[in-house]
C-alpha positions in Angstrom: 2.4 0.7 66.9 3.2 -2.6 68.1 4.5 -3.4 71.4 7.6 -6.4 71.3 7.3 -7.7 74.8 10.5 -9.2 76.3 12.3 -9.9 73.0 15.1 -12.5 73.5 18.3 -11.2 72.7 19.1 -13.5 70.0 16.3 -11.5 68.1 17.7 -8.0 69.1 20.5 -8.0 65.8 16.8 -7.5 63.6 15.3 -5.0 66.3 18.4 -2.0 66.3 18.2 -2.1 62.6 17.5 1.3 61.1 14.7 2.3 58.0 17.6 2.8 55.4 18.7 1.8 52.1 21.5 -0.5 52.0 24.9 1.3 51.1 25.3 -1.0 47.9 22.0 0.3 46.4 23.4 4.0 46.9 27.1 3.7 46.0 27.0 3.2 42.8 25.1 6.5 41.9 26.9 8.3 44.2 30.4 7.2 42.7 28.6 8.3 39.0 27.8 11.8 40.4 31.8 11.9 42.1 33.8 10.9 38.9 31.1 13.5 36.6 32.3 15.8 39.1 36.4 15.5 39.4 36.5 15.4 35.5 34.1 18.1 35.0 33.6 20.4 37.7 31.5 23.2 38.0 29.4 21.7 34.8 29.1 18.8 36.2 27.5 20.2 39.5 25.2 22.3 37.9 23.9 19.9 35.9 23.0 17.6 39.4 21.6 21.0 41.0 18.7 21.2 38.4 18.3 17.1 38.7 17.8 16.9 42.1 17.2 20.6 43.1 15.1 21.9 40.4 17.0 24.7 39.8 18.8 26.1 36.7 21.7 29.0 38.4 24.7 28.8 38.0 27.0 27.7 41.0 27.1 31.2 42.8 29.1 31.7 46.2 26.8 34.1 48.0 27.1 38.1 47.8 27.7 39.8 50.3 24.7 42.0 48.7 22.8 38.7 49.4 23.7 38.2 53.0 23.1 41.7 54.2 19.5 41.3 52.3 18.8 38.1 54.6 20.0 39.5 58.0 17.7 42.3 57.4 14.3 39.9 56.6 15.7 37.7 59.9 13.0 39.2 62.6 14.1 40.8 65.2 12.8 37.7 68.2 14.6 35.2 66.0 18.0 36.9 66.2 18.1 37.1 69.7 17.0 32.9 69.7 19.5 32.8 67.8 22.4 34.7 69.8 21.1 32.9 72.7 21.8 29.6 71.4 25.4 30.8 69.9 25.9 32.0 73.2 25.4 28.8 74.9 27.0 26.9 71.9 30.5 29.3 72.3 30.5 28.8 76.0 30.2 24.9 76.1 32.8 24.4 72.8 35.5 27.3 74.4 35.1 24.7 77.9 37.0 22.0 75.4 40.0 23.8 75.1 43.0 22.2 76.3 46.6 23.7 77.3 49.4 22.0 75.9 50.8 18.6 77.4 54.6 18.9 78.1 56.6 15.9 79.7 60.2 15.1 80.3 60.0 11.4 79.8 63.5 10.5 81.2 66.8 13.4 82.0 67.1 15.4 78.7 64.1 13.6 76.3 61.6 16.3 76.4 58.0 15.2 74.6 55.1 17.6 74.0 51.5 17.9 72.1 50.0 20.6 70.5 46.9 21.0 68.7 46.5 23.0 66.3 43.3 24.1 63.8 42.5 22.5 60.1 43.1 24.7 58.0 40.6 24.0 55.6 37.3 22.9 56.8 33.8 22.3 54.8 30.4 22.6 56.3 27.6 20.9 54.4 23.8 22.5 56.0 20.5 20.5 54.7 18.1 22.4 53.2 14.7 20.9 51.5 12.3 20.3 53.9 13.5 22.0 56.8 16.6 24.4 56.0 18.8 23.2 59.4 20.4 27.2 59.8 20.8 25.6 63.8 23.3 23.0 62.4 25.4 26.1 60.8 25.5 27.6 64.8 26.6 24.0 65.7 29.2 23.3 63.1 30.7 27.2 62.3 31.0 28.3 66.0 33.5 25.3 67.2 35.5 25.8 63.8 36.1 29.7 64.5 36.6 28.6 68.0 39.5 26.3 66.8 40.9 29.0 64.3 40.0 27.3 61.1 41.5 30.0 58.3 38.7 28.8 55.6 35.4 28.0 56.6 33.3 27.0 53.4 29.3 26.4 53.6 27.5 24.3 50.9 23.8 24.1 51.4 21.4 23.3 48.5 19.2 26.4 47.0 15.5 26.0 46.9 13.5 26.7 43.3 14.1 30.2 42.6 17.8 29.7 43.7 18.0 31.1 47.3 18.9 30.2 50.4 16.9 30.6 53.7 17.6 34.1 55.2 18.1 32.0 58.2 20.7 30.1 57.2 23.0 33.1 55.5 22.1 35.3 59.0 23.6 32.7 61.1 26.3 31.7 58.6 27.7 35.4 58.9 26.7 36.1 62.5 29.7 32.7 63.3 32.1 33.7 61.1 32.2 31.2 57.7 34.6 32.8 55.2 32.4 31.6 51.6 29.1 30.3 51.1 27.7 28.7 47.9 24.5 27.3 46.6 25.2 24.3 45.8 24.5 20.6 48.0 23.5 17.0 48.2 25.9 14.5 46.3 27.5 16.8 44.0 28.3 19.5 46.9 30.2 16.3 48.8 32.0 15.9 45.3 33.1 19.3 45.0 34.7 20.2 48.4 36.7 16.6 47.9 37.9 17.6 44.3 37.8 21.0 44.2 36.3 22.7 41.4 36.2 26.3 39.5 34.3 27.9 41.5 34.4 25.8 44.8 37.6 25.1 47.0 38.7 21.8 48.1 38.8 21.3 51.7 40.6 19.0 53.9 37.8 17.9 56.3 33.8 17.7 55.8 31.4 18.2 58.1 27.1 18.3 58.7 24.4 15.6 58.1 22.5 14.3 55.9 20.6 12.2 54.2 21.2 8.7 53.2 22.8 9.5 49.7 25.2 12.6 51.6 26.4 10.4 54.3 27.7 7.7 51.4 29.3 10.7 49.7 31.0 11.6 52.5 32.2 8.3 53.3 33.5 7.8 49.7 35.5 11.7 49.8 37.4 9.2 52.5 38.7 7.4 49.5 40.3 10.8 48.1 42.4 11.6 51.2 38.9 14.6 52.6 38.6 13.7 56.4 35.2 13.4 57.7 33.7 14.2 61.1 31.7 11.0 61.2 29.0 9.2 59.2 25.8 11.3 60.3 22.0 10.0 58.4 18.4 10.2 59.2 17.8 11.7 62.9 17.3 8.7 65.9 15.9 8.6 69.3 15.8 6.3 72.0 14.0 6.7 75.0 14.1 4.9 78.5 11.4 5.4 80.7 9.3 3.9 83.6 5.8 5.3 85.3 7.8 7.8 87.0 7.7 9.8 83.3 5.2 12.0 81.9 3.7 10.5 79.0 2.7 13.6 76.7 6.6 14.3 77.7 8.0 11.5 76.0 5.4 11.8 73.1 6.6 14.7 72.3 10.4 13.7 72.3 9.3 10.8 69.7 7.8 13.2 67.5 10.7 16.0 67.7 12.5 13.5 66.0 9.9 11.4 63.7 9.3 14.6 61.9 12.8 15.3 60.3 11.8 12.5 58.0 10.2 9.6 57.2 13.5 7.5 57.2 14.2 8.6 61.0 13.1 6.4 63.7 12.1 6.7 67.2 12.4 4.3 69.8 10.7 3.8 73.5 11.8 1.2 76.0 9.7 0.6 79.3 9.7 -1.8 81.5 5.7 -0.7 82.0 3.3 -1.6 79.1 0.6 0.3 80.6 2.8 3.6 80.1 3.8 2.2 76.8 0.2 2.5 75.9 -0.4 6.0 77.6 2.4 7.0 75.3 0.9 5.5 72.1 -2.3 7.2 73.3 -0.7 10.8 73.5 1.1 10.1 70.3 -1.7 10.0 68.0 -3.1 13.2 70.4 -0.3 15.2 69.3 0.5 13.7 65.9 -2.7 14.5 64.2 -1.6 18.5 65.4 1.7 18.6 63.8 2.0 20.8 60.4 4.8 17.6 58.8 1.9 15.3 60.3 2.9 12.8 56.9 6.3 12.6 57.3 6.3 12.1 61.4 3.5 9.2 60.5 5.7 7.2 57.9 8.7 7.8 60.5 6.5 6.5 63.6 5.8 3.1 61.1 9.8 2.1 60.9 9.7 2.8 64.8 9.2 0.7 68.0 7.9 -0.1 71.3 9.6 -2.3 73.3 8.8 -3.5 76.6 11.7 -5.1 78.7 10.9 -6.0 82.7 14.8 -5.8 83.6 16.8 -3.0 83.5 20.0 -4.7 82.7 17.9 -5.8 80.0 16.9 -3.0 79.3 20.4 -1.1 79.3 22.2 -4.0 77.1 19.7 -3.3 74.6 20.1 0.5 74.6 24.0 -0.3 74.4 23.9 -2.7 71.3 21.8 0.0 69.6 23.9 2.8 69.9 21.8 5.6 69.2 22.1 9.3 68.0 20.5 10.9 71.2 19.2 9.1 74.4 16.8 10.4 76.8 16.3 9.1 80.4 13.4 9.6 82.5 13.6 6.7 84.8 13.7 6.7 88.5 17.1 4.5 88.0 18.4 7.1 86.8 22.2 6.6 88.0 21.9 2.9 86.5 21.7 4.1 82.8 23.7 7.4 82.9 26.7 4.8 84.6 26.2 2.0 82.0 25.4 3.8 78.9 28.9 3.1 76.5 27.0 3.8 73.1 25.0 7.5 72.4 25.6 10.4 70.8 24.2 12.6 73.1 22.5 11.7 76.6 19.7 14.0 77.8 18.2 13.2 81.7 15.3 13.9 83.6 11.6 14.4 82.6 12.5 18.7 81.9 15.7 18.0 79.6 13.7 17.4 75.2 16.0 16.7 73.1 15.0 19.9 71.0 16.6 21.5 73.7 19.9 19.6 72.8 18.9 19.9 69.2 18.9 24.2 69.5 20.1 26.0 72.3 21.6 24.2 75.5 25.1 24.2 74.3 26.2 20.8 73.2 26.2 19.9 69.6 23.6 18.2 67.4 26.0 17.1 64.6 25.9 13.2 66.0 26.6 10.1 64.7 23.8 7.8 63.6 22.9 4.3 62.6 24.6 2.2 65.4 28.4 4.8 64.5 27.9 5.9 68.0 29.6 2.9 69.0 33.0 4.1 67.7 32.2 7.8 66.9 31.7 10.5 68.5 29.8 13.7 68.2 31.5 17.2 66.8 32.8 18.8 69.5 35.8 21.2 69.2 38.5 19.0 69.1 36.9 18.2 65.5 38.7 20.7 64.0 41.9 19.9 65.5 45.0 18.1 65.2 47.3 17.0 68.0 50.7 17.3 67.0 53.3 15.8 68.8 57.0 17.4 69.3 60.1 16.1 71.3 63.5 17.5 71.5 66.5 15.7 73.0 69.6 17.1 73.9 73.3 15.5 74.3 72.7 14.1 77.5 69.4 12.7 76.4 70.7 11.2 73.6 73.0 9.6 76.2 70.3 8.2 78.2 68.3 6.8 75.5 70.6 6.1 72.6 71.4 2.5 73.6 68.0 1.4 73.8 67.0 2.8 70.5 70.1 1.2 69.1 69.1 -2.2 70.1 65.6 -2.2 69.3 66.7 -0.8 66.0 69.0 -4.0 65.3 66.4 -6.1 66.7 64.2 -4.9 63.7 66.7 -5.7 61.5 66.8 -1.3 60.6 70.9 -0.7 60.7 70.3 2.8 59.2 67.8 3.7 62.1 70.6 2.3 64.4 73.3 4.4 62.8 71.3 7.4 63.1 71.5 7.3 66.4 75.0 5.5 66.8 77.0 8.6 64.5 75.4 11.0 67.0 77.2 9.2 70.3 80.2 8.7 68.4 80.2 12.6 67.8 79.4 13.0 71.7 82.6 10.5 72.9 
């Protein structure tokens, strides 16, 4: 891999691009597959399910017969990983509740905000390569958490039509309400129109790859909510000589090995550790079982050598990535100044797999630069503030006249008399 020593930061806008497809190239198929879907429905989806999935069944929510089947083929070890990691998961996302805000603004105007759950909420879980049953923990616990009445799951069935015992165990153990067998494109399609067999939801959730994170920006077209654009997995890491190479290795690869459009990134401001790290790379790489797709990921991914921190930070900054890692002995200087990350993980004994499975906060993070302006699912996610005020006569005294001239300022008499009949009533 090539080290890019220095790079002035007229050339950075080139060096935080990502390995993907252009949106263009991908909308238009992905618009295809959503209008096939609303005017069609369950046809239409089965008909994308043995294009893309290879699979002939029919759209099927899952049997109960089904899930009981799976929990009992989940071994025993695994269960309790898993319970672990729910527990930690609950604990965290129950710390995010917050009590109602109540405030008398002036004598008799009394304002307040609630929050209350979405009702209906949609969880899509990859499958293919590496069925992701840790991103049902991450998105079903905070949405049971919040009180969301339907929980629907789409994740796409392998060959002979199933889905991962791990995925169904964990899917029951946190509480979703319906799961079917059914993803990609066409699962986006159906949880925004609705079809026979699949209910329309009012918010999606889950990432993705390229062609699910479009679809989930276009349901945004159809009045669906979504909790953020989420693609192909991204690291950054920061570190000096004070870090352990085979450490931050590793970290590169956790991620390089979701797929070959992810992309890892290390930033030193020491080339000789740069190296030690390339070194250690290829050690481990050649090791790994997805060995392929962590090499093709490791081509779209760089090493970048700045001597400044500040430098170094701006960069980090302007390329807003999914999860950050800091093992630098300035610590404080990049855990103050980072404004752009998904997810921040410090110190030479925090992976990001860590992050990614069991430590509590959530994986479902936004990607490509969106950290910037998103931010990760947490439990607020699947709320909505609400705001309520209730005035009474002397309140309506105190404010009325302001209201009354701001309203004629606006040119809005009927706002004005709204407020005018009420005084007259009071004097």
């Amino acid at each position: 891999m090539e080290i890019i020593k220095n790079p002035k930061r007229n050339t950075w806008s080139e060096l935080i691009k990502r390995p993907t497809q252009s949106v263009d190239s991908i909308e238009a198929t992905v618009i295809q597959i959503f209008d096939d879907v609303s005017r069609n429905g369950d046809i239409a989806v089965q008909k994308y399910t043995a294009l893309f999935d290879g699979t002939e069944s029919k759209i099927a929510q899952v049997s109960e017969s089904e899930i009981k089947s799976a929990c009992q083929n989940v071994p025993e070890n695994l269960k309790n990983a898993i319970q672990m990691a729910k527990d930690n998961i609950e604990r965290f996302h129950k710390a995010q509740k917050t009590a109602p805000i109540k405030v008398e603004t002036m004598p008799g105007v009394m304002c307040w905000q609630e929050k209350r759950p979405i009702e209906k909420v949609g969880l899509y879980i990859p499958g293919g390569t590496a069925p992701l049953f840790s991103t049902v923990l991450m998105l079903a616990i905070p949405a049971h958490i919040a009180g969301c009445e339907s929980i629907v799951l789409c994740t796409p069935p392998n060959r002979n039509g199933a889905i991962a015992n791990e995925i169904l165990y964990a899917a029951q153990l946190c509480g979703v309400t319906t799961i079917y067998k059914v993803g990609g494109i066409q699962a986006i399609a159906a949880m925004t129109f609705g079809t026979e067999s699949i209910a329309q939801v009012y918010k999606i959730f889950g990432p993705g790859n390229q062609f699910v994170t479009v679809a989930k920006q276009l349901a945004t077209k159809y009045g669906v909510s979504i909790d953020m654009p989420a693609g192909p997995s991204e690291l950054l890491v920061v570190a000096d000589d004070s870090a352990n190479a085979g450490f931050v290795a590793s970290d590169l690869l956790s991620q390089a090995e979701h797929g070959a459009d992810s992309q890892v990134i290390l930033v030193s401001n020491s080339e000789s550790f740069i190296k030690s790290v390339a070194v250690e790379l290829r050690v481990q790489l050649d090791i790994l079982p997805r060995k392929d797709m962590a090499e093709k990921a490791i081509e779209n991914s760089k090493f970048i050598l700045l001597d400044n921190h500040i430098d170094a930070l701006d960069f980090i900054n302007a390329y807003g990535p999914e999860h950050f890692i800091v093992c630098a002995k300035n610590e404080a200087l990049y855990l103050d100044g980072i404004r752009n990350a998904g997810s921040v993980f410090v110190g030479n004994y925090t992976p990001e797999s860590a992050g990614d499975y069991a430590s509590g906060t959530n994986h479902t993070l936004p990607t490509n630069g969106y950290s910037r302006a998103y931010s990760g699912v947490n439990l607020d996610s699947f709320l909505k503030s609400m705001t309520f005020q209730k005035i009474t006569k002397v309140g309506l005294q105190n404010i009325g006249k302001t209201v009354e001239l701001m309203a004629s300022a606006e040119g809005l008499e009927a706002h004005k008399n709204a407020v005018s009949i009420r005084l007259k009533d009071l004097n």
